[in-house]
C-alpha positions as CSV (number, residue, x, y, z in Angstrom):
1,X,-42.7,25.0,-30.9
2,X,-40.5,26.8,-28.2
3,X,-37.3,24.8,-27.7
4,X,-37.5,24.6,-24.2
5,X,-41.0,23.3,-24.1
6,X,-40.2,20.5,-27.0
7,X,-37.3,19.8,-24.7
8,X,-39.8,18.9,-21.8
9,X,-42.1,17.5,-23.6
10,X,-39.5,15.0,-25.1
11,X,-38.9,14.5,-21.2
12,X,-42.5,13.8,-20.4
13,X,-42.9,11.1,-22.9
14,X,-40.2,8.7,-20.7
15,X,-39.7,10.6,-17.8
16,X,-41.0,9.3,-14.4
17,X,-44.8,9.9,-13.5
18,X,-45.6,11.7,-16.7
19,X,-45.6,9.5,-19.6
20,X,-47.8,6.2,-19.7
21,X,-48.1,3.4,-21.8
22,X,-51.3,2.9,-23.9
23,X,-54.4,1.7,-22.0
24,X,-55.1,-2.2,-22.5
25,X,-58.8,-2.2,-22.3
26,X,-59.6,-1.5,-18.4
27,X,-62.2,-3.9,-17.3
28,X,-64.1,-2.1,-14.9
29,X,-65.2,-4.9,-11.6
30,X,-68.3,-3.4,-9.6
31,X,-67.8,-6.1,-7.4
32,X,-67.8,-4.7,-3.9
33,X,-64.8,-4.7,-1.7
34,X,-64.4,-7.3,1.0
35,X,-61.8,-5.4,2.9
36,X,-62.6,-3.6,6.3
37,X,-63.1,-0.1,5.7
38,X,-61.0,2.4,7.0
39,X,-62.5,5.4,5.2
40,X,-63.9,8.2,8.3
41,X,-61.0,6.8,11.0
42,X,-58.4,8.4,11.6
43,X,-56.9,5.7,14.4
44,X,-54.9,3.7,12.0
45,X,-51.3,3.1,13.2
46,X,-49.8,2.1,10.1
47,X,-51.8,2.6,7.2
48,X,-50.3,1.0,3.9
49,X,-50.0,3.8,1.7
50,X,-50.0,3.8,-2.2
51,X,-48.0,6.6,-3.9
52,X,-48.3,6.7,-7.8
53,X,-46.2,9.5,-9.8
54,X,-43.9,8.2,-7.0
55,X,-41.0,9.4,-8.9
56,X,-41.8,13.1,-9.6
57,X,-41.0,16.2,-8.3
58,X,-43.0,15.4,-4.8
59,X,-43.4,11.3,-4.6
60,X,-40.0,10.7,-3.6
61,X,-40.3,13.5,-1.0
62,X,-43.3,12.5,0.5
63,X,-42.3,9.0,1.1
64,X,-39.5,9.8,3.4
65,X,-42.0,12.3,5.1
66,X,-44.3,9.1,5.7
67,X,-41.8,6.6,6.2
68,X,-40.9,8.3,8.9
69,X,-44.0,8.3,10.3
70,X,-45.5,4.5,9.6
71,X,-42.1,2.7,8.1
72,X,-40.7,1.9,5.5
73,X,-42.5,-1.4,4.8
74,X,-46.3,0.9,4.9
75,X,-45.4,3.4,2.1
76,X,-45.2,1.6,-1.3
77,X,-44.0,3.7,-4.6
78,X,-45.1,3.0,-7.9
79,X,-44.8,4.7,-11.8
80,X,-44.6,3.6,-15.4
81,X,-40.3,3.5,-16.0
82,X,-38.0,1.6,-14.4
83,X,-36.5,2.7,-11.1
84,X,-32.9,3.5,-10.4
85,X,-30.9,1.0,-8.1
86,X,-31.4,3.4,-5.1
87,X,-35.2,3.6,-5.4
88,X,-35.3,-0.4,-5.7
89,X,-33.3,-0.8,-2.7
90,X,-34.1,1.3,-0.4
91,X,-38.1,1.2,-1.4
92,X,-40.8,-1.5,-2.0
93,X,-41.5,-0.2,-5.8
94,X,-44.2,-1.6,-8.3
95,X,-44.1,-0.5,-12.3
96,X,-48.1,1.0,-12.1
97,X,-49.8,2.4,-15.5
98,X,-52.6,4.5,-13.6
99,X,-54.3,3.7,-17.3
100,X,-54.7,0.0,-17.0
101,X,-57.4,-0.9,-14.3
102,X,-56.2,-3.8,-13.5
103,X,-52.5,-3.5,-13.3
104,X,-53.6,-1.0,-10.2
105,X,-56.0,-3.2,-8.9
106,X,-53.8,-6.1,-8.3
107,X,-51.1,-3.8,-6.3
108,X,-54.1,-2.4,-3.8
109,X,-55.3,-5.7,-3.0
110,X,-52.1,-7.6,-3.0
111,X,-50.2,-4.5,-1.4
112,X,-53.4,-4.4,1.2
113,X,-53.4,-0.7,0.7
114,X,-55.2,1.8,2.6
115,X,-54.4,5.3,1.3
116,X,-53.4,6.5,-1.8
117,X,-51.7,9.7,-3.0
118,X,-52.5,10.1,-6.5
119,X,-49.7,12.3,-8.1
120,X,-49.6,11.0,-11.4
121,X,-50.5,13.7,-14.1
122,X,-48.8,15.9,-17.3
123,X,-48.4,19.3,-15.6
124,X,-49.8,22.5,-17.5
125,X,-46.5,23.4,-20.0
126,X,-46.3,19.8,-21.2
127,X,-50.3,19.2,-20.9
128,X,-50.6,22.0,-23.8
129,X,-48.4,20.3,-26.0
130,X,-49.9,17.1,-25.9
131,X,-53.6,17.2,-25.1
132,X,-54.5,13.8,-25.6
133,X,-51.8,12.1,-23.5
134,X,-52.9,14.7,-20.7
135,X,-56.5,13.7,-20.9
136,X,-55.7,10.1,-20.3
137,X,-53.3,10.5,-17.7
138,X,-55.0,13.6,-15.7
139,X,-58.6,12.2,-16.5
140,X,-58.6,8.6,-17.0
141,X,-56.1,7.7,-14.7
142,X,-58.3,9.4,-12.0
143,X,-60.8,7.5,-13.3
144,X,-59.8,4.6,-12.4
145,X,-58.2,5.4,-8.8
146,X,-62.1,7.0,-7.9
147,X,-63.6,3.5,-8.6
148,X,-60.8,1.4,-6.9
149,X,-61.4,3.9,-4.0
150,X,-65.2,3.4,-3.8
151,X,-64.6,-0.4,-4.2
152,X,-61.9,-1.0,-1.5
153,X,-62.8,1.8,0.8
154,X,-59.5,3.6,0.0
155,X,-58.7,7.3,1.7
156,X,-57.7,9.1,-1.8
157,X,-55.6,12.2,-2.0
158,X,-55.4,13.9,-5.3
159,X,-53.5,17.5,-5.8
160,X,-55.1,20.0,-7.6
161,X,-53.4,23.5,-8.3
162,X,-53.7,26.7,-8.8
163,X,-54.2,26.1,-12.8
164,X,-57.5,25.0,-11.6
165,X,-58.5,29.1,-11.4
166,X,-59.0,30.7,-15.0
167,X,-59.4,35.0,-15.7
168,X,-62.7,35.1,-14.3
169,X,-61.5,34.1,-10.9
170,X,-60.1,37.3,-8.5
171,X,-56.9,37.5,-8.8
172,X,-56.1,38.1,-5.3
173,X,-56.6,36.2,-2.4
174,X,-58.6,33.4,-4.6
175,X,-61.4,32.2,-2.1
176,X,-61.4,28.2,-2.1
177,X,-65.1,28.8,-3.7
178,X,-64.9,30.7,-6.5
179,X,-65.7,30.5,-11.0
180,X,-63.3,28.2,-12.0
181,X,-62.8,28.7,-15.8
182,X,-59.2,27.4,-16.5
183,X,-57.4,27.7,-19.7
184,X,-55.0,24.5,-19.8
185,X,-56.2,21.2,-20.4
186,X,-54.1,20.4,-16.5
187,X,-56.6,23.2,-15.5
188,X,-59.5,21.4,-16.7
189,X,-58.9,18.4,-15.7
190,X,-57.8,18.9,-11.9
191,X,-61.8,20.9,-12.1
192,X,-62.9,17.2,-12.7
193,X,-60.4,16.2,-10.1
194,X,-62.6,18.2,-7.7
195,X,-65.8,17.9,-8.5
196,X,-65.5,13.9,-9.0
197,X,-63.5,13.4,-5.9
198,X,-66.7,15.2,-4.1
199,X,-69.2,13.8,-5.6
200,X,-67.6,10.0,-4.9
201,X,-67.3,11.6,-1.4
202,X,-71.4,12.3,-0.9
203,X,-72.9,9.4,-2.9
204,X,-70.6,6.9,-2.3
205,X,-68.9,8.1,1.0
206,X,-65.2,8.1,-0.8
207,X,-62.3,9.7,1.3
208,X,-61.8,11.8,-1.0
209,X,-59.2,14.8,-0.1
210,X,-57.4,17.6,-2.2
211,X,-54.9,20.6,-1.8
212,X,-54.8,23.3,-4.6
213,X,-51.1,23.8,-4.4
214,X,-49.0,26.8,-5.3
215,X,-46.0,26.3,-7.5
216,X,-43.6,24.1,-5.4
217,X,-40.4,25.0,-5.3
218,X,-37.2,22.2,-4.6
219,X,-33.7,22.4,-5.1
220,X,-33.6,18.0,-5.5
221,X,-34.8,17.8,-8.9
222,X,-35.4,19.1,-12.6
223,X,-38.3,21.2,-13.1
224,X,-41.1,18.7,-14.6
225,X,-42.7,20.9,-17.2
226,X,-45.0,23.6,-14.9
227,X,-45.5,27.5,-15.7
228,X,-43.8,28.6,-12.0
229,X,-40.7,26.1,-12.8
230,X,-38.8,29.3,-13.5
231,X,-38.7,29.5,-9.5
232,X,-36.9,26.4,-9.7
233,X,-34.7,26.7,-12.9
234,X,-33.1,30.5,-11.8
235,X,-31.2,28.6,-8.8
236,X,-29.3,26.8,-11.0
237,X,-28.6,29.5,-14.0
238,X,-28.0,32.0,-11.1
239,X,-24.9,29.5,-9.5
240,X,-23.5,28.5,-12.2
241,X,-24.0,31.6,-15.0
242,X,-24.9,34.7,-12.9
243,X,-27.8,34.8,-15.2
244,X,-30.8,33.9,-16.1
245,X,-33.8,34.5,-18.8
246,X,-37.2,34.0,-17.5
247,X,-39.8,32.9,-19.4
248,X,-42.6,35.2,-17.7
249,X,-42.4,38.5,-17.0
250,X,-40.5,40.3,-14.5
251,X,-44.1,41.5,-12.7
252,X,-46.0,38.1,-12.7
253,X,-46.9,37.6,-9.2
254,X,-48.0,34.0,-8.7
255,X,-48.3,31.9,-5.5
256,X,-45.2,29.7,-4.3
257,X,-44.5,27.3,-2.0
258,X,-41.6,25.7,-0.5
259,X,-41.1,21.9,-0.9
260,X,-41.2,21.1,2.7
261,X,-44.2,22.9,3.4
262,X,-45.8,21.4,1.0
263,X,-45.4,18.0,2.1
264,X,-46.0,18.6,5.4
265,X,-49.4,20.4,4.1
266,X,-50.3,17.2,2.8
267,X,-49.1,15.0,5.3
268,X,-51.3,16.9,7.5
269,X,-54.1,16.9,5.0
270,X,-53.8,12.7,4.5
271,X,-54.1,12.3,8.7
272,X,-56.8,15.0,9.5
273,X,-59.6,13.9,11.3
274,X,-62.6,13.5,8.3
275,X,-64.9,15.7,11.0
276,X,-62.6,18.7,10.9
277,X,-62.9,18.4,7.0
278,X,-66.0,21.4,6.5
279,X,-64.8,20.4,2.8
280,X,-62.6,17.9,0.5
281,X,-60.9,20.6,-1.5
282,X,-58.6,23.3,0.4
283,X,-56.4,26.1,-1.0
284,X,-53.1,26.5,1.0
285,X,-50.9,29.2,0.3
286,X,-47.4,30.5,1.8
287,X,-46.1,33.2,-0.5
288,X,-46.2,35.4,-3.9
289,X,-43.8,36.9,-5.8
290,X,-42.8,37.7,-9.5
291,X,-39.4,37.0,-10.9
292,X,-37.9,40.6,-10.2
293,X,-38.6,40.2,-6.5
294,X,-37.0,36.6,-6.1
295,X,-34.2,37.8,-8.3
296,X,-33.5,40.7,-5.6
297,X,-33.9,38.2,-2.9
298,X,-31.2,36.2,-5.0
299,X,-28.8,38.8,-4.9
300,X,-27.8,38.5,-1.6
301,X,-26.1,35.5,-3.1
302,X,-25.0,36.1,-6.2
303,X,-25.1,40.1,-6.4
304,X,-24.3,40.3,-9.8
305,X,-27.3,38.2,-10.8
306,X,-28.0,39.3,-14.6
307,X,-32.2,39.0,-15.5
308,X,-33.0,38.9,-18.9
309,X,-36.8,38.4,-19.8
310,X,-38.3,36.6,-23.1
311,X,-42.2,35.8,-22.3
312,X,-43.1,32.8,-24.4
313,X,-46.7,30.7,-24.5
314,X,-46.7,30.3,-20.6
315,X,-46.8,33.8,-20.0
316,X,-50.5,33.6,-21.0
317,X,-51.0,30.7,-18.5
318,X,-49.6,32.3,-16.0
319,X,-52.2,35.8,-16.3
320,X,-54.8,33.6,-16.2
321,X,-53.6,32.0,-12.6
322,X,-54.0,34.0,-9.3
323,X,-51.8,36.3,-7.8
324,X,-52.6,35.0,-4.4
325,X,-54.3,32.1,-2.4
326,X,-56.7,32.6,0.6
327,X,-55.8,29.7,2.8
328,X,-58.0,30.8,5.8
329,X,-60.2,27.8,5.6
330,X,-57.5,25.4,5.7
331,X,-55.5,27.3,8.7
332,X,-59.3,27.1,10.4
333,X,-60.3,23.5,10.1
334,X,-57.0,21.4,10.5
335,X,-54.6,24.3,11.3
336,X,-52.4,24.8,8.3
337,X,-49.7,26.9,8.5
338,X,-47.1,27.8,6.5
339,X,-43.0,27.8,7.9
340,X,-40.5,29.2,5.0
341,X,-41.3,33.5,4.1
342,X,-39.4,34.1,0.8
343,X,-35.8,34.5,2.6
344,X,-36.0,31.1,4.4
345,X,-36.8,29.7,0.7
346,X,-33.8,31.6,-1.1
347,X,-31.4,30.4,1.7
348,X,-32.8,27.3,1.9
349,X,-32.8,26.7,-2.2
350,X,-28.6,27.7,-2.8
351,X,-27.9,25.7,-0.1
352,X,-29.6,22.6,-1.6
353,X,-28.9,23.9,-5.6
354,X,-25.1,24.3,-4.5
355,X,-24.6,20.7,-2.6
356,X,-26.4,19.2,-5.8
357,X,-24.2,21.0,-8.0
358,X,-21.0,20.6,-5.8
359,X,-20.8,24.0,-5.2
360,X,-19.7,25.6,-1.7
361,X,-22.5,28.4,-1.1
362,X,-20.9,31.1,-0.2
363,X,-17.8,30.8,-2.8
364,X,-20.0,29.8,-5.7
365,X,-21.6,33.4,-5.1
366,X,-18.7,34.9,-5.1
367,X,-17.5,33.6,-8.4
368,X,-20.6,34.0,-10.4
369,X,-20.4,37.5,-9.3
370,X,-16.9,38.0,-10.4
């Protein structure tokens, strides 16, 4: 097995919003909810949100988005490992195990929750190494947050990704309805995201609502186990080593997306109006590009930026994903948009990489490329 992949998948097994303990025999209630339903409004002033996978690569980061927005005491974080003294502090936190029915159950009713953002889930890397523990985190898990939706009238938002495409899909400008044949069990099982999340929508009349993200790229936190983490991972090899060996090869072109955009997409996704919604499943997009064309971008910074390139198992992965998204659907109904072009991201991501590694930005540059 390829070191580096071991080494996350070590990481996924106790790392925040990835791992799970084992499922204690969900008892399923079909009790119906006694709550009002707020599914179809769109008028709530503070809805009490629900963010499981809270402390992955995007929980964290949406929470201050909507904290801003309804308060701190409406946006309630939850995962499956203890949180760090800042998290507990700052945040109204709850240990959730998206396998155990119950244990989720109890927060939504005694939290008085009206959305969810479901982000728990093994991304594709990791997922291969450990199919199993994929299945019941990706599948299961989503399980059990459909049914809790349908019985307490819960808006749902579930990511999806572009692992959701497979070889047969065009590989440019991927139309949001298209053959969808993936070839990772994350692939697979973000399909049955979709599909589920619109059936519960048309027979049950679930809020059901999905983005097929692009690889996301911050500067806050370690790359959690995804085929476009090189994106990510080059900032940091590129400040501190003037090189860097990518795991793909220097031509794959795959969609990316920068952090803030992202959240914002879904922000904007979570309070759109359910009649500007022609569908529950939209691509959005911002930009493409390989690892040789962010590597030129990145030596404006660090001009002496060595690229080395050993394609492992995620090259494969990566073929079978688009090269591009068409968003046009999206930037139609709720008016989508995209902010950061590839410089704003490169600027953007040594600025962030360099204050987290207490680096100045414009020295650290200069002696990398010395």
């Amino acid at each position: 097995m390829n070191s580096a992949i071991r080494s996350l998948l070590t990481r996924a097994l106790v790392a925040p919003s990835l791992a799970v303990r084992g499922c204690p025999g969900c008892m399923f209630s079909t009790s119906p909810g006694t709550r009002q339903s707020f599914a179809q409004t769109t008028d709530i002033d503070h809805p009490r949100i629900l963010i499981t996978g809270a402390l992955g690569q995007l929980g964290q980061g949406l929470s201050r988005v909507l904290k801003k927005k309804y308060g701190n005491e409406n946006v309630i974080l939850s995962d499956i490992v203890r949180a760090s003294r800042d998290v507990t502090e700052t945040d109204k936190y709850f240990f959730l195990d998206v396998l155990d029915f119950r244990n989720i159950q109890e927060v939504i009713v005694n939290q008085n929750i009206d959305w969810v953002v479901h982000f728990s889930a093994l991304l594709s890397a990791v997922g291969e190494h450990d199919v199993p523990l994929a299945t019941k985190v990706n599948i299961q898990g989503l399980h059990n947050m459909m049914e809790l939706a349908k019985m307490y009238n819960l808006r749902l938002f579930c990511p999806s990704t572009i692992g959701a495409f497979g070889p047969e899909s065009p590989k440019h400008q991927t139309p949001d309805q298209t053959v969808m044949r993936p070839t990772t069990i994350y692939g697979v099982s973000k399909v049955h995201t979709e599909l589920l999340g619109e059936y519960y929508h048309k027979k049950f009349g679930v809020d059901f609502r999905c983005l097929r993200l692009p690889g996301v790229i911050s500067g806050d936190d370690a790359p959690g186990g995804g085929t476009t983490d090189y994106a990510v991972d080059i900032f940091d090899h590129a400040l501190q080593e003037g090189s860097y060996t990518s795991f793909l090869k220097a031509d794959t072109a795959l969609p990316m997306i920068y952090v803030d955009d992202c959240l914002r997409g879904i922000s904007e996704m979570l309070e759109a109006s359910s009649g500007l919604l022609r569908q529950r499943t939209y691509n959005i997009n911002a930009i493409s590009f390989s690892p040789e064309e962010l590597a030129t971008e990145l030596r404006k910074y660090v001009p002496m930026l060595e690229m080395n390139y050993k394609p492992d198992e995620r090259q494969a992965i990566a073929d079978s994903w688009p090269a591009s998204l068409d968003d046009s659907n999206a930037r139609r109904d709720w008016g989508w948009n995209h902010r950061y072009n590839m410089e704003d991201l490169v600027r953007t991501m040594i600025e962030v990489v360099s204050k987290r590694l207490g680096l100045s930005s414009t020295t650290s540059s200069q002696s990398t490329a010395g």
